[in-house]
N, CA, C and O atoms as a Tinker XYZ file with bonds, in Angstrom:
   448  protein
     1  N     74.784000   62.620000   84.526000    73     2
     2  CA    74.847000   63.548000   85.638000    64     1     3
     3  C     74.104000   64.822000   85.268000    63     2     4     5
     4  O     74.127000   65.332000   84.148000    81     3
     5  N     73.329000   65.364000   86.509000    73     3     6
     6  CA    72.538000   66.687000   86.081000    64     5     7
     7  C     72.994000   67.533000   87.068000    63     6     8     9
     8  O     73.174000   67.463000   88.284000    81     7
     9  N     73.222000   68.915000   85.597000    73     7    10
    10  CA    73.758000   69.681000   86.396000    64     9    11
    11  C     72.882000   70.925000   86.993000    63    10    12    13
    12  O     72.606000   71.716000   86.091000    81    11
    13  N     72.315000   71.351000   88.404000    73    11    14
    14  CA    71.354000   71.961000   88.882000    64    13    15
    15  C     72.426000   74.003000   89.091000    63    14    16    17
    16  O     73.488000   74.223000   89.673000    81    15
    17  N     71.672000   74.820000   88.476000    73    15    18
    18  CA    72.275000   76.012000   88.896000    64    17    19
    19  C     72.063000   76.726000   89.817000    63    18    20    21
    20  O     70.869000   76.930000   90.038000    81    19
    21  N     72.896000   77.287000   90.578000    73    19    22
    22  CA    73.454000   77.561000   91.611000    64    21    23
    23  C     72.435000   79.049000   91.625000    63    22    24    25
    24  O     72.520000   79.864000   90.706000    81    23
    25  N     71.688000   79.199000   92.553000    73    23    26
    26  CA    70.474000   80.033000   92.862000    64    25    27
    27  C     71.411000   80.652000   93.838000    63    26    28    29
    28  O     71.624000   79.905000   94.793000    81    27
    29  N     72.159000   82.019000   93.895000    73    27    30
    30  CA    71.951000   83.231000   94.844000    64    29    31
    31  C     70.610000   83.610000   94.957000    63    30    32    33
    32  O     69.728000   83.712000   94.105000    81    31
    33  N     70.622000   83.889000   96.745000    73    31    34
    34  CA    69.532000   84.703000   97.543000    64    33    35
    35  C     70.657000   85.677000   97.464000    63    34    36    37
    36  O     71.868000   85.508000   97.609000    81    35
    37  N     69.859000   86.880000   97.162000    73    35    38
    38  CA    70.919000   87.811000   98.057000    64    37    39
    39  C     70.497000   88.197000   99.130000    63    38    40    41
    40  O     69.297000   88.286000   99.389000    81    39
    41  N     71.651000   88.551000  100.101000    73    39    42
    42  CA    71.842000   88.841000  101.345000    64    41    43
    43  C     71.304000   90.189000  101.792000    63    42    44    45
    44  O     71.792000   91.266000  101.452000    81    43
    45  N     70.023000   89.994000  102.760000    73    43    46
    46  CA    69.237000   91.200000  103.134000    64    45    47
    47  C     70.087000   92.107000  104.389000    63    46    48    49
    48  O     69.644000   93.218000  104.681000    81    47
    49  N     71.057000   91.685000  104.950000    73    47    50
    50  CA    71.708000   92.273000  105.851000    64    49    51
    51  C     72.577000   93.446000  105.108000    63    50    52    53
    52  O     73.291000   92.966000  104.228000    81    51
    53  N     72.691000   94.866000  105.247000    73    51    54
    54  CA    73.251000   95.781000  103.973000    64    53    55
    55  C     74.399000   96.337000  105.416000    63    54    56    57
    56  O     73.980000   96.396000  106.572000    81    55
    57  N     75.859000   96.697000  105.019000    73    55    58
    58  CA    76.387000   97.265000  106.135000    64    57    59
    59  C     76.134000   99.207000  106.028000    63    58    60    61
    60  O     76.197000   99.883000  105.002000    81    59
    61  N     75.819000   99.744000  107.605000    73    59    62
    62  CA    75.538000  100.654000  107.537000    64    61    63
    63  C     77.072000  101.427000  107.301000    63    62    64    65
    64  O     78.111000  101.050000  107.844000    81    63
    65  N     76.971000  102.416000  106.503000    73    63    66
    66  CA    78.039000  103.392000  106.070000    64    65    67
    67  C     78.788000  104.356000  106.889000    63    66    68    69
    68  O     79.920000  104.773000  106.647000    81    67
    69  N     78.034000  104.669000  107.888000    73    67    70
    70  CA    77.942000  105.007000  108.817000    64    69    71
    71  C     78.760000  104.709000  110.215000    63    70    72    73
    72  O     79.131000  105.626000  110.948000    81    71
    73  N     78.969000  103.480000  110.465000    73    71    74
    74  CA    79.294000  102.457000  111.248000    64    73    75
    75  C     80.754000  101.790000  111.007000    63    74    76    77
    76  O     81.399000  101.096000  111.792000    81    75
    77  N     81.063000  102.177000  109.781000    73    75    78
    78  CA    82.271000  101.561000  108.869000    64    77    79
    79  C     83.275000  102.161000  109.340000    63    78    80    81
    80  O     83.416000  103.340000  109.664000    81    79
    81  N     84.105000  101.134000  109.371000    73    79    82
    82  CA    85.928000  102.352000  109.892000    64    81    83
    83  C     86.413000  103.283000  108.832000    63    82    84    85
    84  O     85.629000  103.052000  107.912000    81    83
    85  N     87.237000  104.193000  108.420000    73    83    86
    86  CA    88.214000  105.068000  107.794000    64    85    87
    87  C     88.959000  103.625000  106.952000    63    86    88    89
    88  O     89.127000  102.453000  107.291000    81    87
    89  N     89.267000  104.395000  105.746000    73    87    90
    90  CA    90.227000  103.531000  105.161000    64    89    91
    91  C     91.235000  103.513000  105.732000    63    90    92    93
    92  O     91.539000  104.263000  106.659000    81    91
    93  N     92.333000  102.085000  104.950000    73    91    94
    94  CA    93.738000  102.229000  105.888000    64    93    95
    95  C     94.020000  103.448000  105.311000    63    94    96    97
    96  O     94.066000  104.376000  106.118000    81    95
    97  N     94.234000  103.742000  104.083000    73    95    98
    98  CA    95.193000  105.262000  103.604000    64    97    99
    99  C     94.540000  106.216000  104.507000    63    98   100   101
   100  O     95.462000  106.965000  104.828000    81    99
   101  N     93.912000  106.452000  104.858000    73    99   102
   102  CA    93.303000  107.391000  106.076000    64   101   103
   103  C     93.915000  107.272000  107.878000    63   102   104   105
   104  O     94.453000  108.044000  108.672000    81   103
   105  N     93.535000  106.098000  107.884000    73   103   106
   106  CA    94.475000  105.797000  109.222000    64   105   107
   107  C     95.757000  105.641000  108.998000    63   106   108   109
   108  O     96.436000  105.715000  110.022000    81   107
   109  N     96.461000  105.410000  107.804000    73   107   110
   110  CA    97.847000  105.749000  108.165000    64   109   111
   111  C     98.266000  107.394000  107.804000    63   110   112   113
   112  O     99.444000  107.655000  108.049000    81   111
   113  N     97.600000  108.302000  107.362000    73   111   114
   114  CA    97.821000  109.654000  107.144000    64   113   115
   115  C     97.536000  109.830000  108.502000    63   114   116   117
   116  O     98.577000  110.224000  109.027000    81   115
   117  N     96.535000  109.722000  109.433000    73   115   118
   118  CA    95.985000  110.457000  110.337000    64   117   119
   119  C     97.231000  109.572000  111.390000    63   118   120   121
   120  O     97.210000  110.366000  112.331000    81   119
   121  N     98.262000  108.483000  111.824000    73   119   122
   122  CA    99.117000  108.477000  112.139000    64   121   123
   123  C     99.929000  109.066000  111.739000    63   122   124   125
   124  O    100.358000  109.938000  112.494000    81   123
   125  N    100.491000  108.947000  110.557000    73   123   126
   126  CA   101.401000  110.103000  110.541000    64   125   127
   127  C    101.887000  111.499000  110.498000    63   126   128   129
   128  O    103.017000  111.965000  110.356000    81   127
   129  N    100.188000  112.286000  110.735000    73   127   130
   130  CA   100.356000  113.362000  111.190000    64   129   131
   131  C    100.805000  113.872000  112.101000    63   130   132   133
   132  O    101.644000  114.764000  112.225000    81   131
   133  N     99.720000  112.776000  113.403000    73   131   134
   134  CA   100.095000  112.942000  114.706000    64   133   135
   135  C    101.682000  112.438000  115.082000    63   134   136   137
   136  O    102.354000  113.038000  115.922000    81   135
   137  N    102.142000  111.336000  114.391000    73   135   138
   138  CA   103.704000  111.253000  115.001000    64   137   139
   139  C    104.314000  112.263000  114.242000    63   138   140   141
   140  O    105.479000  112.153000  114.625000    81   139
   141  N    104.304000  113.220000  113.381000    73   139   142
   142  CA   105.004000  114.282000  112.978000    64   141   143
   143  C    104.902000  115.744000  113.754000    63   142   144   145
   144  O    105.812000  116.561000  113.894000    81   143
   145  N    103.393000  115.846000  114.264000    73   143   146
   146  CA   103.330000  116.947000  115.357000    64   145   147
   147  C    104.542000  116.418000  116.726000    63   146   148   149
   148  O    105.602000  116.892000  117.134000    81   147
   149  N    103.820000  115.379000  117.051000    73   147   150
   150  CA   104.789000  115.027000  118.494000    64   149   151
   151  C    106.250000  115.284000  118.169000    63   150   152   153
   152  O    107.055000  115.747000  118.976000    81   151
   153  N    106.583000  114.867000  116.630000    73   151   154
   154  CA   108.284000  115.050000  116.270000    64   153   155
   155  C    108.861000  116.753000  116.331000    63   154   156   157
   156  O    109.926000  117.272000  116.667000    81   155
   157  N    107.671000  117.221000  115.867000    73   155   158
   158  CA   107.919000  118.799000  115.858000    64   157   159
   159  C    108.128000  119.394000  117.503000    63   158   160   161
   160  O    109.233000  119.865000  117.775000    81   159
   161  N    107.247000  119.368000  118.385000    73   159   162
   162  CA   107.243000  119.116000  119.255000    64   161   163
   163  C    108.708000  118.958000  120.443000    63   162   164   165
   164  O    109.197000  119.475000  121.448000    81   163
   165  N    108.890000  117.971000  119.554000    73   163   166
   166  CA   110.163000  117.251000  120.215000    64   165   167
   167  C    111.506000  118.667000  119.673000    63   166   168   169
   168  O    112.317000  119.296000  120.354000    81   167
   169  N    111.270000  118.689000  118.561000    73   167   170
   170  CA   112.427000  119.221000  117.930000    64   169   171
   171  C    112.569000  120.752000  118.856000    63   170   172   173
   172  O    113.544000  120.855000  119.600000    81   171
   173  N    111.667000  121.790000  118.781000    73   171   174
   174  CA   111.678000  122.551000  119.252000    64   173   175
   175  C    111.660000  123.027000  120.879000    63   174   176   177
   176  O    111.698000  124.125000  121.432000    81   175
   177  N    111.567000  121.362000  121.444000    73   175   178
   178  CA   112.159000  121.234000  122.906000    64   177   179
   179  C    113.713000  120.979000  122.943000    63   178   180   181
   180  O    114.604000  121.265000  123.743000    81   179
   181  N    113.663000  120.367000  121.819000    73   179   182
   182  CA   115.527000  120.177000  121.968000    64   181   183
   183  C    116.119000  121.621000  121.942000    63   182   184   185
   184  O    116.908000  122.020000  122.798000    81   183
   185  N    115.621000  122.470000  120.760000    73   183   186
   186  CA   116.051000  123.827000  120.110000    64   185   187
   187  C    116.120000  124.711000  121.446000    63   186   188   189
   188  O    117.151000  125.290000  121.789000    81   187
   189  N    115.111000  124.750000  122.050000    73   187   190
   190  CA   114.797000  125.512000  123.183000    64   189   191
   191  C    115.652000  125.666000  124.411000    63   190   192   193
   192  O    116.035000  126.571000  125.152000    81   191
   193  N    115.839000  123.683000  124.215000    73   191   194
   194  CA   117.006000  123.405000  125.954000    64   193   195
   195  C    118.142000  123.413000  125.322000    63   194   196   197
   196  O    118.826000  122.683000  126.039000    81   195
   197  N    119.080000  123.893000  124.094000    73   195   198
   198  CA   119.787000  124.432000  123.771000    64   197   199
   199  C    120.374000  125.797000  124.520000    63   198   200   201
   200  O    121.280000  126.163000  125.269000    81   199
   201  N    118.851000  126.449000  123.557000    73   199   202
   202  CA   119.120000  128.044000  124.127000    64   201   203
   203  C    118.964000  128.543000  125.276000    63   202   204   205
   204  O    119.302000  129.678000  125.613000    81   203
   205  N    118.259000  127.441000  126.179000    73   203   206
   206  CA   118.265000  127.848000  127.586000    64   205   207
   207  C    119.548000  127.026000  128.214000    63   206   208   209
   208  O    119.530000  126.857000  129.433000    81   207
   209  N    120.476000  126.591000  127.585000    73   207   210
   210  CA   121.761000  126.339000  128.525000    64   209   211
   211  C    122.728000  127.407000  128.528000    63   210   212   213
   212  O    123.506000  127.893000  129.349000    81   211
   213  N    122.318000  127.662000  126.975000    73   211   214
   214  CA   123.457000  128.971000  126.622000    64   213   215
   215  C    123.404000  129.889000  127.580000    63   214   216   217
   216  O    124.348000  130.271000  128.271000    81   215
   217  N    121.657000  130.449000  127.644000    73   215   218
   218  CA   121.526000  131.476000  128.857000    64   217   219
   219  C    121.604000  131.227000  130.144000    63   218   220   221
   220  O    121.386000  132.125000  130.957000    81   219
   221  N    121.918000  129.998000  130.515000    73   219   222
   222  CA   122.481000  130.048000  131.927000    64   221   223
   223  C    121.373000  129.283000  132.579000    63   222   224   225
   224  O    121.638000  129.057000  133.759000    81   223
   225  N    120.094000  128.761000  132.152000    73   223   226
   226  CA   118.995000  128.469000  132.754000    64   225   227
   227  C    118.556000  126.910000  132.407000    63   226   228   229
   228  O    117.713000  126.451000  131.637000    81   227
   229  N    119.880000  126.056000  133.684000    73   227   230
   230  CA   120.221000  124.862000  133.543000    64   229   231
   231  C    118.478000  124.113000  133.940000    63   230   232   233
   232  O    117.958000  123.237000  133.248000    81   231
   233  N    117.958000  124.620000  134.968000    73   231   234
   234  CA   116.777000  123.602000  135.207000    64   233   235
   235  C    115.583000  123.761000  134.145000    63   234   236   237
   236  O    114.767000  122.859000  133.961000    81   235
   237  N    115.553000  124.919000  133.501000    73   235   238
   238  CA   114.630000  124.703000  132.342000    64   237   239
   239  C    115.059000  124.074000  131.147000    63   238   240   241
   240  O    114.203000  123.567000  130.421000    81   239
   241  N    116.342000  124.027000  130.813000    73   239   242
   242  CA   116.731000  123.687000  130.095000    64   241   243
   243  C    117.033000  122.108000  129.921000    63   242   244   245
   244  O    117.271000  121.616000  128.817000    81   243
   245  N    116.998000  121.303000  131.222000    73   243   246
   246  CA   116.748000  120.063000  131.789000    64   245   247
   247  C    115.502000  119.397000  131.435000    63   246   248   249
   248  O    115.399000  118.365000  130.772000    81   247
   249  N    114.565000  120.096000  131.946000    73   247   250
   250  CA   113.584000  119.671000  131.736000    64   249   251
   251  C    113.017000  119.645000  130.337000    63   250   252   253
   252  O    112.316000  118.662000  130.098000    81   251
   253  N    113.225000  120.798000  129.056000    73   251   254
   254  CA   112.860000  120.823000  128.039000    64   253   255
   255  C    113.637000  119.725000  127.493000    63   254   256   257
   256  O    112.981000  119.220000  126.582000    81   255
   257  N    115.148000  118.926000  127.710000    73   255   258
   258  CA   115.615000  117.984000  127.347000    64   257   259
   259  C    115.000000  116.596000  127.898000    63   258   260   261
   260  O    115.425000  115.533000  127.444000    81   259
   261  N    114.246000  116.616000  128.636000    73   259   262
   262  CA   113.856000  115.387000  129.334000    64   261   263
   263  C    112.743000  115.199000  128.188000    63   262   264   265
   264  O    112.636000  114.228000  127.439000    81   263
   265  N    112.074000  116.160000  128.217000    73   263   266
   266  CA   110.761000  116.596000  126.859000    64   265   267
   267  C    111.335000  116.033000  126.015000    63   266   268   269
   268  O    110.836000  114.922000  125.835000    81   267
   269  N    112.289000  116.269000  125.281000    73   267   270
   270  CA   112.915000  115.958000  123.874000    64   269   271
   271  C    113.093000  114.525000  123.999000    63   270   272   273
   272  O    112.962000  113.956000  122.915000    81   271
   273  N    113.369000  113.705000  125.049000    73   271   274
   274  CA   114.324000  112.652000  125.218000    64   273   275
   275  C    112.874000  111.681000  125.167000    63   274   276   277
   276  O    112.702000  110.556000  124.696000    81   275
   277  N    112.250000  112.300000  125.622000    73   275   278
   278  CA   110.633000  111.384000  126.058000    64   277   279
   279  C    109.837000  111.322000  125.217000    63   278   280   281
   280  O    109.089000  110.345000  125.212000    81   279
   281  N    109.691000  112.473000  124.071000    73   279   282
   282  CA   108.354000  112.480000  123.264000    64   281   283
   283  C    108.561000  111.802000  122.035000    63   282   284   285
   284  O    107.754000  112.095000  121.154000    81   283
   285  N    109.512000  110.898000  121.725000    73   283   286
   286  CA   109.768000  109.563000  120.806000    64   285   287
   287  C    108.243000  108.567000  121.050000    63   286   288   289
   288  O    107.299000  108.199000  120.351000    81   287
   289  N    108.684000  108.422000  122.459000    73   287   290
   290  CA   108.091000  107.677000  122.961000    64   289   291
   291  C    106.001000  107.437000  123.122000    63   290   292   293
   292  O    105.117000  106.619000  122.871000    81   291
   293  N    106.176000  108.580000  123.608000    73   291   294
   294  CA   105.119000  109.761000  123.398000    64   293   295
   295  C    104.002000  109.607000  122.037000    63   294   296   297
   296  O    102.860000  109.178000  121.868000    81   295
   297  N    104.896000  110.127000  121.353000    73   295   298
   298  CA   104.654000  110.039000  119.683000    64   297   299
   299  C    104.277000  108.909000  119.321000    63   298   300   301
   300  O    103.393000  108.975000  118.467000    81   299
   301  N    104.678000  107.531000  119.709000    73   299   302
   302  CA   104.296000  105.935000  118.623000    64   301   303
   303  C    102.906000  105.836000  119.458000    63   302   304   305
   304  O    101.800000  105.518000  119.021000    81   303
   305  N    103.322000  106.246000  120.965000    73   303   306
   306  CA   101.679000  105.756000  121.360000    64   305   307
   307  C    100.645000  106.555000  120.940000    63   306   308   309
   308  O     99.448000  106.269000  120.891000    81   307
   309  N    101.198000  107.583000  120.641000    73   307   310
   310  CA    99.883000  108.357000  120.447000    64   309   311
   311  C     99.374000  107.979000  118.745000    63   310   312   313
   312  O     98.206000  107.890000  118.365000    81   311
   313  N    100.348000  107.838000  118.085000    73   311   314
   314  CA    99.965000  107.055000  116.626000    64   313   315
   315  C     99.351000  106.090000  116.527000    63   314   316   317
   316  O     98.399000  106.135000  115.747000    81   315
   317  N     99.643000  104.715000  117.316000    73   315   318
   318  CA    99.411000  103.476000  117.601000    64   317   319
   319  C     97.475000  103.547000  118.035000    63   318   320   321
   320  O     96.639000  102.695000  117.734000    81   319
   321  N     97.256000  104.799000  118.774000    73   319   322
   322  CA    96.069000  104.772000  119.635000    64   321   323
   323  C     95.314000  104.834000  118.328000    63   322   324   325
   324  O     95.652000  105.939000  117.904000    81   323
   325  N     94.760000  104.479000  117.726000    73   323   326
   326  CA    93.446000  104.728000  117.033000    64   325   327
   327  C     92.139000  104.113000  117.191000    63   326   328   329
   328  O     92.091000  102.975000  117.656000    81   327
   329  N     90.993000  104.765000  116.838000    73   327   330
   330  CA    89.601000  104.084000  117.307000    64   329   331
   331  C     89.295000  102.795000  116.509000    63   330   332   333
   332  O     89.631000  102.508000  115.360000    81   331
   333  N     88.765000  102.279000  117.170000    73   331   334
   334  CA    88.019000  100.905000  116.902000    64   333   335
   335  C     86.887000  100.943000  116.628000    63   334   336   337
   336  O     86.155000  101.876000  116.957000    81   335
   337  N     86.480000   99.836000  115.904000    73   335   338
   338  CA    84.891000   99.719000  116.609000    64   337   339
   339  C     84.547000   99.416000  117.678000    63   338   340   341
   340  O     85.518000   98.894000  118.227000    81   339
   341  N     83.496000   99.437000  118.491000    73   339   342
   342  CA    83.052000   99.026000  119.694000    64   341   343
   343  C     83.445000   97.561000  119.318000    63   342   344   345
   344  O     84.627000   97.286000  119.523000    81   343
   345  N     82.575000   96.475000  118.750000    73   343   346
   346  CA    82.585000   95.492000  118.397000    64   345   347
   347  C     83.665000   94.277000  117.436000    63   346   348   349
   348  O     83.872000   93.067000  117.519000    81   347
   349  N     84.038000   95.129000  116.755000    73   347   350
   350  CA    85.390000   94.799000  115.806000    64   349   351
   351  C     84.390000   94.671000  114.110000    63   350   352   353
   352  O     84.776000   94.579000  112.945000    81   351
   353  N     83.182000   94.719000  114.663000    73   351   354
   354  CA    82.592000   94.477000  112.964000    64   353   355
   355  C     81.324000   95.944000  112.936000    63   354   356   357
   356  O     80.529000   96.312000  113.800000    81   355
   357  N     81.561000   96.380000  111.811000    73   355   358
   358  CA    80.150000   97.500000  111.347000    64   357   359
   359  C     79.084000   97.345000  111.727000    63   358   360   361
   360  O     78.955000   96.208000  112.180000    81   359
   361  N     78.368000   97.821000  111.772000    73   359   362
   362  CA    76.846000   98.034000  112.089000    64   361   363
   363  C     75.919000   97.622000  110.892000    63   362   364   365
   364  O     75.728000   98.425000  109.978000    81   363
   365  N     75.229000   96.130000  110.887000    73   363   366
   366  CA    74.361000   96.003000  109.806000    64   365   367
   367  C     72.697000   96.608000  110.295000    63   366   368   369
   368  O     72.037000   96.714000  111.328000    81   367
   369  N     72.547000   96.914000  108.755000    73   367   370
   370  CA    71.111000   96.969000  108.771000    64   369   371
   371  C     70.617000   95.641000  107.845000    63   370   372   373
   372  O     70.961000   95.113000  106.787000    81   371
   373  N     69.173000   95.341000  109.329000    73   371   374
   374  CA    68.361000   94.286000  108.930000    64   373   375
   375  C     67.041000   94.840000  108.362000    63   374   376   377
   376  O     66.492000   95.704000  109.045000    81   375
   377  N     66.337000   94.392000  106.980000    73   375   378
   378  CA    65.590000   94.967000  106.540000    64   377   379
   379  C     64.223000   94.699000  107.503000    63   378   380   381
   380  O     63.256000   95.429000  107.722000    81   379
   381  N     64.565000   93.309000  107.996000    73   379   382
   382  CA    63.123000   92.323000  108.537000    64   381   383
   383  C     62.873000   93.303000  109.872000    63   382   384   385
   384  O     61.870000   93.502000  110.557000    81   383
   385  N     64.326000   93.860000  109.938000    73   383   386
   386  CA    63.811000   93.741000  111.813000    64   385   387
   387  C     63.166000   95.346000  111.821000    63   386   388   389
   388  O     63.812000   96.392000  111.768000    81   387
   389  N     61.323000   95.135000  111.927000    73   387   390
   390  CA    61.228000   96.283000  111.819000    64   389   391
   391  C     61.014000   97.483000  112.718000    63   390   392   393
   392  O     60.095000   98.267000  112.479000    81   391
   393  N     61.945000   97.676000  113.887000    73   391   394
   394  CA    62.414000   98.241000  115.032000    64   393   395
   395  C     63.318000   98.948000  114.328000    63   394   396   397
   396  O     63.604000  100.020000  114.863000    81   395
   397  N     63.853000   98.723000  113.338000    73   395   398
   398  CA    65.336000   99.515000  112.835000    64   397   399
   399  C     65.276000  100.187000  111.731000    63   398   400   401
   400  O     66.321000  100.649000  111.272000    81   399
   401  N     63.867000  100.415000  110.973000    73   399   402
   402  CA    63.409000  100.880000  109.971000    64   401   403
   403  C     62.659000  102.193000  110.382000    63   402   404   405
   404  O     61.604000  102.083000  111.006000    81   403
   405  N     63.125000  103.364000  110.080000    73   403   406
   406  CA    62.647000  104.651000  109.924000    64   405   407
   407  C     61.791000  104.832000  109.186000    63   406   408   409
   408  O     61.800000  104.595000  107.978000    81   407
   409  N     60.394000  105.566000  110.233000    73   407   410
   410  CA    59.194000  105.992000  110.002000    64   409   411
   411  C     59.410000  107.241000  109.191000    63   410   412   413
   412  O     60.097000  108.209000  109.516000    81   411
   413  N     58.458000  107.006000  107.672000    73   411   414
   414  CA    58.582000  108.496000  106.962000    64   413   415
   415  C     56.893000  108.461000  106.639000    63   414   416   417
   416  O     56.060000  107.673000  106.191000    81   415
   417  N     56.975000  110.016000  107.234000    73   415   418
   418  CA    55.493000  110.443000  107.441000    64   417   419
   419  C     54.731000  110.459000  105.806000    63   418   420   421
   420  O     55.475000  110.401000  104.827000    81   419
   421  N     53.519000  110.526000  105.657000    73   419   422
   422  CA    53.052000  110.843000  104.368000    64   421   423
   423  C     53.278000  112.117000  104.109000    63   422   424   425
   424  O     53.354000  112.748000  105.163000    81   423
   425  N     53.469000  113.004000  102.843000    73   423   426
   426  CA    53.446000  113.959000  102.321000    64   425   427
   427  C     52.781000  114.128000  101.045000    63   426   428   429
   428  O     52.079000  113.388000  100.356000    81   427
   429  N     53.203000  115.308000  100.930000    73   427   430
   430  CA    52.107000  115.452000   99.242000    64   429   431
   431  C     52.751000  115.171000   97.893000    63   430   432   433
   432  O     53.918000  115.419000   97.587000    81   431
   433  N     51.580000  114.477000   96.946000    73   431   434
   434  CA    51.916000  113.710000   96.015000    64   433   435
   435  C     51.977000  114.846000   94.733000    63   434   436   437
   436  O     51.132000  115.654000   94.346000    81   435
   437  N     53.206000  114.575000   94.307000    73   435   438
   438  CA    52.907000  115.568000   93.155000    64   437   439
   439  C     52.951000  114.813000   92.073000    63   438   440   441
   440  O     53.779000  113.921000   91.886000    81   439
   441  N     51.844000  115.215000   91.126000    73   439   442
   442  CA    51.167000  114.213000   89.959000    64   441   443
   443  C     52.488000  115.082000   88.621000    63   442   444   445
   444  O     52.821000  116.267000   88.574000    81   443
   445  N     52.793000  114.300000   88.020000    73   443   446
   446  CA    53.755000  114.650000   86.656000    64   445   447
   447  C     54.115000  114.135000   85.516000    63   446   448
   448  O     54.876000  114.752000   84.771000    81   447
């Protein structure tokens, strides 16, 4: 038996850097910022329709509880929302295709 070795081409398609999503540790910081604002948010609507019952000022104080009661809710979607790619995959660059290759003008040669 002969054994023939295994020839890599490498692959001229390079992904643009550019085009690439955020790491997960990035998308899950940048969720849990935003569900910690919305929580803050929340907290200081509760704090608020507290102190507006004390003072007597039942319909604001209603409504800042409706706030409190709602922005749970509020909060996962707005975490949950993050960007996509258009496509679901990066943007390659093709070396062949030469429509996608940037023109660099001549300049001056410095001899050294």
């Amino acid at each position: 038996m002969r054994l023939t070795p295994i020839r890599h081409r490498p692959d001229p398609k390079v992904v643009v850097v550019t085009g690439a999503r955020a790491s997960r540790h990035v998308d899950i910081e940048d969720r849990r910022r935003k569900y910690l604002i919305t929580m803050a948010v929340r907290t200081v609507a509760f704090v608020g329709a507290v102190c507006l019952f004390v003072a007597g000022l039942e319909w604001e104080a209603a409504l800042l509880l409706v706030l409190s009661l709602v922005a749970p809710i509020i909060g996962v979607v707005i975490a949950n929302n993050h960007v996509r790619s258009a496509a679901g995959r990066p943007e390659v660059y093709d070396p062949d295709d030469t429509g996608n290759v940037p023109s660099i003008g001549r300049g001056p040669t410095i001899d050294g």
